[in-house]
Backbone as JSON Lines, residues from 0, in Angstrom:
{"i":0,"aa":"X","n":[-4.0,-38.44,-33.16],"ca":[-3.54,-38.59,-31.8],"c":[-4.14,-37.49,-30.94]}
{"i":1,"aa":"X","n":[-5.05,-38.05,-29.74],"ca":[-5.41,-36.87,-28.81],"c":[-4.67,-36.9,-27.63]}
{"i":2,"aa":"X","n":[-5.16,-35.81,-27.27],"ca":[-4.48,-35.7,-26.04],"c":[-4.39,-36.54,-24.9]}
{"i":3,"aa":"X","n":[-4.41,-36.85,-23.93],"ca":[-4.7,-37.73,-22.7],"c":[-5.24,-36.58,-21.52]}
{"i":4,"aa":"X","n":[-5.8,-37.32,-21.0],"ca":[-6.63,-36.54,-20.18],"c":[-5.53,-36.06,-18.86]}
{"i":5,"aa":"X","n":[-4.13,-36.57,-18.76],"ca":[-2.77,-36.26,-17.89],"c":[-2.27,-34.76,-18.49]}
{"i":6,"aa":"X","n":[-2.28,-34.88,-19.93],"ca":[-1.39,-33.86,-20.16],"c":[-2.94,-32.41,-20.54]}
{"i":7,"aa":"X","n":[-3.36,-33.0,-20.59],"ca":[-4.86,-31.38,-20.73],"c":[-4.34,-30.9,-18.52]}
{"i":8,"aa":"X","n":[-4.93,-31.74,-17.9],"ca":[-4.47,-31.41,-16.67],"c":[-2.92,-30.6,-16.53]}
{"i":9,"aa":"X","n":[-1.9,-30.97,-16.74],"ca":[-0.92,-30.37,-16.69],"c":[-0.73,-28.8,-17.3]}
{"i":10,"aa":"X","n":[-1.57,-29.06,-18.62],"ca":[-1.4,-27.72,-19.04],"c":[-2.17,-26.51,-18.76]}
{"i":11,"aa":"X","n":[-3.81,-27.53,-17.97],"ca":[-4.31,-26.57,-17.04],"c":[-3.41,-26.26,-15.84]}
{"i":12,"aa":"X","n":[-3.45,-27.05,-15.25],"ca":[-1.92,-26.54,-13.66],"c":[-1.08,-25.67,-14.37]}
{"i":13,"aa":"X","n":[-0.34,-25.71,-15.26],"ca":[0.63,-24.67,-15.97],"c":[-0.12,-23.35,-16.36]}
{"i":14,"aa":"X","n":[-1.11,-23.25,-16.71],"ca":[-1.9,-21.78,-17.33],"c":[-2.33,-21.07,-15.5]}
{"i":15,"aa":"X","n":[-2.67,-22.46,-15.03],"ca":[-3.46,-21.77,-13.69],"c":[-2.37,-20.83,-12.79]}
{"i":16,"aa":"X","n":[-1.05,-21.56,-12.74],"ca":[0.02,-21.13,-11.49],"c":[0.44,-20.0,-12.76]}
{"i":17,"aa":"X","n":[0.73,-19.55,-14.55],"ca":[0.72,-18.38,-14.73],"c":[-0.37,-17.42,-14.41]}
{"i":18,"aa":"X","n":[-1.26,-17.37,-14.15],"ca":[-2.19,-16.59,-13.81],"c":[-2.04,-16.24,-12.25]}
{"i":19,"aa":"X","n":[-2.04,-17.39,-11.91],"ca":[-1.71,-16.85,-10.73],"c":[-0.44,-15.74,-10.37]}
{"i":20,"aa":"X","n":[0.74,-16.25,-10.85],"ca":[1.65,-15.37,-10.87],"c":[1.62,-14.01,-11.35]}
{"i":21,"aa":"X","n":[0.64,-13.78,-12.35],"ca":[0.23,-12.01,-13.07],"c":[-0.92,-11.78,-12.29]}
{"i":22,"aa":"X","n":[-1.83,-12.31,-10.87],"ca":[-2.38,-11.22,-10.11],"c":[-1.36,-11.44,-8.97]}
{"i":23,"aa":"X","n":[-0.32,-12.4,-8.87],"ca":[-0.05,-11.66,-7.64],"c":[1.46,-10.45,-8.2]}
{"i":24,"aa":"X","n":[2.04,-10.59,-9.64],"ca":[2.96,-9.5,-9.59],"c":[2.19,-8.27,-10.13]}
{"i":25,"aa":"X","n":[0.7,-8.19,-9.94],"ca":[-0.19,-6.98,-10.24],"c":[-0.24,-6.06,-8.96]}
{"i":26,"aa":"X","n":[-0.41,-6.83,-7.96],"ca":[-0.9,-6.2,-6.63],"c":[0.18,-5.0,-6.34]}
{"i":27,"aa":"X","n":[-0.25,-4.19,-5.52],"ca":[0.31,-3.33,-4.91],"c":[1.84,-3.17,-4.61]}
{"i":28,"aa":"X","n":[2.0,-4.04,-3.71],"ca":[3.34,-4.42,-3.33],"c":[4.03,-5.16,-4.32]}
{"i":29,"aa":"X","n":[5.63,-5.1,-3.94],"ca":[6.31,-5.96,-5.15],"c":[6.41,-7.28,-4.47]}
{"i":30,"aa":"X","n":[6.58,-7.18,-3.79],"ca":[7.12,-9.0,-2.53],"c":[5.71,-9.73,-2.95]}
{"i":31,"aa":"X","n":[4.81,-9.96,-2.97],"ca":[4.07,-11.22,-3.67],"c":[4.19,-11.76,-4.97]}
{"i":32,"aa":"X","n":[5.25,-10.74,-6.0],"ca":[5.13,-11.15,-7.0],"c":[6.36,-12.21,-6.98]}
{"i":33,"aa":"X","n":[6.97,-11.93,-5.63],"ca":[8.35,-12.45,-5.87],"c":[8.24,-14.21,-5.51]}
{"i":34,"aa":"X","n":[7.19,-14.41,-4.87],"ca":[7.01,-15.34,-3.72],"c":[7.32,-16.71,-4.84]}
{"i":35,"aa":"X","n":[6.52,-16.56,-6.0],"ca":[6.67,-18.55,-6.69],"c":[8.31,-18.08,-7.45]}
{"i":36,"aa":"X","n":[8.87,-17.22,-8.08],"ca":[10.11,-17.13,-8.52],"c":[10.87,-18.05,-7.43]}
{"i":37,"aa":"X","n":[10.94,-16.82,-6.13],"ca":[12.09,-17.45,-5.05],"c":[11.46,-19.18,-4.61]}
{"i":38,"aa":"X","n":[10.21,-19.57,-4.93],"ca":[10.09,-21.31,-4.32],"c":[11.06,-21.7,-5.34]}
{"i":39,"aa":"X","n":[10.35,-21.54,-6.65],"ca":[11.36,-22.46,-7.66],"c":[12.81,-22.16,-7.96]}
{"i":40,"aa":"X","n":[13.21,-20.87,-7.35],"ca":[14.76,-20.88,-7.59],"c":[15.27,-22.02,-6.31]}
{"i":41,"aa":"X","n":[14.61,-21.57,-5.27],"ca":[15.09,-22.42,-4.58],"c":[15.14,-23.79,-4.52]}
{"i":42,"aa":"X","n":[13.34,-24.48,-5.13],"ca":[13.79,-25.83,-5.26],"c":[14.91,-26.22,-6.7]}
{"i":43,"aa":"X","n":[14.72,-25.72,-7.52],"ca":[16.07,-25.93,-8.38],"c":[17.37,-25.54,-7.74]}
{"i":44,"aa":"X","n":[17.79,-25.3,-7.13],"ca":[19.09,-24.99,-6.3],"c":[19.22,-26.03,-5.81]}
{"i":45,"aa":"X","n":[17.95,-26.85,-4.57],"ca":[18.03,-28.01,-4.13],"c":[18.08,-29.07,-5.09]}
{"i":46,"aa":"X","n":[17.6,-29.42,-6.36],"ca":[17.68,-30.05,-7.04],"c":[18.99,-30.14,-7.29]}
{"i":47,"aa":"X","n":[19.63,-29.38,-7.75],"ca":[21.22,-29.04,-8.31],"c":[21.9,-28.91,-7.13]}
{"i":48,"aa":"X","n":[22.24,-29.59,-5.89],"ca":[23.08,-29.26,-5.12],"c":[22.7,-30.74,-4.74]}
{"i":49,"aa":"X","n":[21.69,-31.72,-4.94],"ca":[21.63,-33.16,-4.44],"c":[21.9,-34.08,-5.68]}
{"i":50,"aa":"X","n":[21.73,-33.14,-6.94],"ca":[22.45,-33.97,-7.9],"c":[23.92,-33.78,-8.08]}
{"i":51,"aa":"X","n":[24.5,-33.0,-7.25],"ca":[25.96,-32.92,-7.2],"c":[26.88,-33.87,-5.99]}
{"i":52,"aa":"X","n":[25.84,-33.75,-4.92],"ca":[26.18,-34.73,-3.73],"c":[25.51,-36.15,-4.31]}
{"i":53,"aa":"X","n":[24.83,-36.52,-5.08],"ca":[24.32,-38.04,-5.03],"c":[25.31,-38.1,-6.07]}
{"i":54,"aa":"X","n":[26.04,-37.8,-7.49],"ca":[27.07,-38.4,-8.33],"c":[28.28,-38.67,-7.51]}
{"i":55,"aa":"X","n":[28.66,-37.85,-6.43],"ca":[30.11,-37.59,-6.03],"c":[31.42,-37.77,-6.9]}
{"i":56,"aa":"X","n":[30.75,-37.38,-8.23],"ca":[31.97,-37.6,-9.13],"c":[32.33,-36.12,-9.51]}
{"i":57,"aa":"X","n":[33.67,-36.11,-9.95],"ca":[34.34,-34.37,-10.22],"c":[34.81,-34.7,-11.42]}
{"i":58,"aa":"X","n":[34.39,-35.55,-12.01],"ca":[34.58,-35.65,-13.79],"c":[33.9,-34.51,-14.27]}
{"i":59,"aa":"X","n":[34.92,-33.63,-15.11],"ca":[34.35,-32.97,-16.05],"c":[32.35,-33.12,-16.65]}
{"i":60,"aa":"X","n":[32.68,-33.69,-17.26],"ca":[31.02,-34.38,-17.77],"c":[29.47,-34.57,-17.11]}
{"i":61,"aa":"X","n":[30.42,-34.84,-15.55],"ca":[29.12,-35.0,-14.55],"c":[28.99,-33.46,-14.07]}
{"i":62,"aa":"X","n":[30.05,-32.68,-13.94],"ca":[30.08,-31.17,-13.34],"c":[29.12,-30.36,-14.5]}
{"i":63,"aa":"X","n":[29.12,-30.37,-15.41],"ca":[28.83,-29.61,-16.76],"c":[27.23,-30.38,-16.83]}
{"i":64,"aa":"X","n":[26.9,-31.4,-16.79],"ca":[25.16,-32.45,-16.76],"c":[24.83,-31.56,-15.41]}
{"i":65,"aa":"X","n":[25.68,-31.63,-14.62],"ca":[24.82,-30.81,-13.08],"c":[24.65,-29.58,-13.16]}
{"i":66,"aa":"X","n":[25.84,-29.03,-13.77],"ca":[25.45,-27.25,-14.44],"c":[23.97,-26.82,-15.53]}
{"i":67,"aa":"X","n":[24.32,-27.88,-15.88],"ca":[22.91,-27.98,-17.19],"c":[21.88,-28.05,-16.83]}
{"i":68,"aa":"X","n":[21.7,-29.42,-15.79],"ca":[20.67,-29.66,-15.05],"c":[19.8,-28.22,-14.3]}
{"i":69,"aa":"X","n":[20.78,-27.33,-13.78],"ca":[20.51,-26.37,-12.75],"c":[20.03,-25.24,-13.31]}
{"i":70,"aa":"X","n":[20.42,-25.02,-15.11],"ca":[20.21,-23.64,-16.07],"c":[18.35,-24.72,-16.47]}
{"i":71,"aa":"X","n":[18.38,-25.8,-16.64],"ca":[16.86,-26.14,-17.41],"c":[15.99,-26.24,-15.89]}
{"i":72,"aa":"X","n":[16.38,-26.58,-14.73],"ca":[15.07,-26.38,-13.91],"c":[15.11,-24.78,-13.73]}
{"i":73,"aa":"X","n":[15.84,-24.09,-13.94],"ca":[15.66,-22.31,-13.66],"c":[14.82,-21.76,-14.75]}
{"i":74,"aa":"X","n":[14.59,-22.36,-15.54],"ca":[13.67,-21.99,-16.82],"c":[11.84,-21.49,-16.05]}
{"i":75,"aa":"X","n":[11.75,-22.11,-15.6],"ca":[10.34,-21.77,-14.87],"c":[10.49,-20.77,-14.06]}
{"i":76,"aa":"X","n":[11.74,-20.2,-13.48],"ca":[12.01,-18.9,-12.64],"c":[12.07,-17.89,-13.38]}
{"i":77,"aa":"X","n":[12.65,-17.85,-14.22],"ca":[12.99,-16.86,-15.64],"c":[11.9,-16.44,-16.1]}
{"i":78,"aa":"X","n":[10.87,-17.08,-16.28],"ca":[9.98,-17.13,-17.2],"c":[9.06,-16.43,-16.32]}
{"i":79,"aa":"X","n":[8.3,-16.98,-14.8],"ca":[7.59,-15.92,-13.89],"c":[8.74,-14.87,-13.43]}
{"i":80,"aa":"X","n":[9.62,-14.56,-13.43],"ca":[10.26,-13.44,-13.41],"c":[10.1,-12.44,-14.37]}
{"i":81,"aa":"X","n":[10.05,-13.04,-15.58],"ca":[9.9,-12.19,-17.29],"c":[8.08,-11.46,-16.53]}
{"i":82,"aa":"X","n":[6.87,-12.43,-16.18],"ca":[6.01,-11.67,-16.03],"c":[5.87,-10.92,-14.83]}
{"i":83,"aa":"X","n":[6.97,-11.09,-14.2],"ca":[7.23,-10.22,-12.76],"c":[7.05,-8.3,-13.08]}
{"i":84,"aa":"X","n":[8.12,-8.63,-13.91],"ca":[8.86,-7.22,-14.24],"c":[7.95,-6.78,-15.72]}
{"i":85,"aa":"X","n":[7.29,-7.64,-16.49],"ca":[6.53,-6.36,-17.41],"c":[5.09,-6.02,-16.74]}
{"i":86,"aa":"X","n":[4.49,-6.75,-15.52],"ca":[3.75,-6.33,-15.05],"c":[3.95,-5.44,-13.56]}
{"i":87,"aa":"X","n":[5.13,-5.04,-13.57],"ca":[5.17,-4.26,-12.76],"c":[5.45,-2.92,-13.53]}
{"i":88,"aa":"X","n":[6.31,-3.27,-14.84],"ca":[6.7,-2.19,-15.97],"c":[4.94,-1.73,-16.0]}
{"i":89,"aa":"X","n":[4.07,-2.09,-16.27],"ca":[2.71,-2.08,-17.05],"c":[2.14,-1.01,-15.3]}
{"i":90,"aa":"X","n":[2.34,-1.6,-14.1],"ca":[1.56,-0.92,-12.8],"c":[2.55,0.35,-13.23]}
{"i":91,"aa":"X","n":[3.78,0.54,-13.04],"ca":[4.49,1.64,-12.83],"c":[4.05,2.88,-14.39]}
{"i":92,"aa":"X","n":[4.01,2.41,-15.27],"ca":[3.48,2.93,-16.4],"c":[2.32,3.75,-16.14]}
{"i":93,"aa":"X","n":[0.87,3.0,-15.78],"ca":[-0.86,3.77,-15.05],"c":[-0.14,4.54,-13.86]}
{"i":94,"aa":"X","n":[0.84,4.08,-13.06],"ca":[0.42,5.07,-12.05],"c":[1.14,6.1,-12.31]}
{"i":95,"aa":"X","n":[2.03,6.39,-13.08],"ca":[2.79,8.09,-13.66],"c":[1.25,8.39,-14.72]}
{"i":96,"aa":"X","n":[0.88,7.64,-15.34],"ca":[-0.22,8.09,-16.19],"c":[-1.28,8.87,-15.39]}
{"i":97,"aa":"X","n":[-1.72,8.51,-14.2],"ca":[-2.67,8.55,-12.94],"c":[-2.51,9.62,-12.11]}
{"i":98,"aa":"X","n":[-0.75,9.85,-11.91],"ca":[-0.21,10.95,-11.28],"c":[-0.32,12.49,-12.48]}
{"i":99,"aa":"X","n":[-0.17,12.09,-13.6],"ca":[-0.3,12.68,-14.8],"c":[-1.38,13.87,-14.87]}
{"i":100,"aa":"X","n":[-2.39,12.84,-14.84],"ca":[-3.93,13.52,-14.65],"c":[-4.36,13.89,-13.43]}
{"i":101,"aa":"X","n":[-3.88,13.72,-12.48],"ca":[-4.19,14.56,-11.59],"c":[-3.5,15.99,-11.45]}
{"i":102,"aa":"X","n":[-2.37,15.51,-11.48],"ca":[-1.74,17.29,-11.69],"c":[-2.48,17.83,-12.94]}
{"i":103,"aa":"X","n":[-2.76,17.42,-14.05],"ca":[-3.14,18.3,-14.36],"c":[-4.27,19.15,-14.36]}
{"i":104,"aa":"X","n":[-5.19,18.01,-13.45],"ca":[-6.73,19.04,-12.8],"c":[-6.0,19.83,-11.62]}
């Protein structure tokens, strides 16, 4: 079984937008790294707040599927968040290293 030429695409789009996300939480500033986290928290929020208004049900079962729903689209936030913060761990690391060596010339 090979692949299909849909899912090679997808997993290029998926490698491309991580990459993208580790030069922009590389740069200088912290606010670009933040920029695709906060889209997708937000469209998962919207997701999970129109699947709560389109059931209009307060059954147990549908409350807990919409809770669920809202923890598996946040998975893609989590995850460029995880490379948010070790590549800012990794900038903050060189530049005490950087500050390091200069004091000591």
């Amino acid at each position: 079984m090979g692949f299909s030429i849909s899912t090679v695409l997808l997993l290029l789009l998926v490698a491309g937008l991580l990459m993208v996300q580790v030069f922009l939480s590389k740069m200088q500033s912290k606010w670009p790294g933040l920029i695709m986290p906060g889209v997708y928290f937000l469209l998962a929020t919207a997701v999970g707040i129109g699947r709560l208004f389109y059931n209009l049900q307060t059954t147990l079962p549908v409350i807990l599927g919409d809770l669920l729903a809202l923890v598996l689209f946040n998975i893609p936030t989590v995850v460029l968040m995880v490379i948010y913060f070790s590549c800012r761990k990794k900038n903050k690391q060189s530049a005490e290293i950087q500050k390091m060596n200069i004091h000591d010339l």
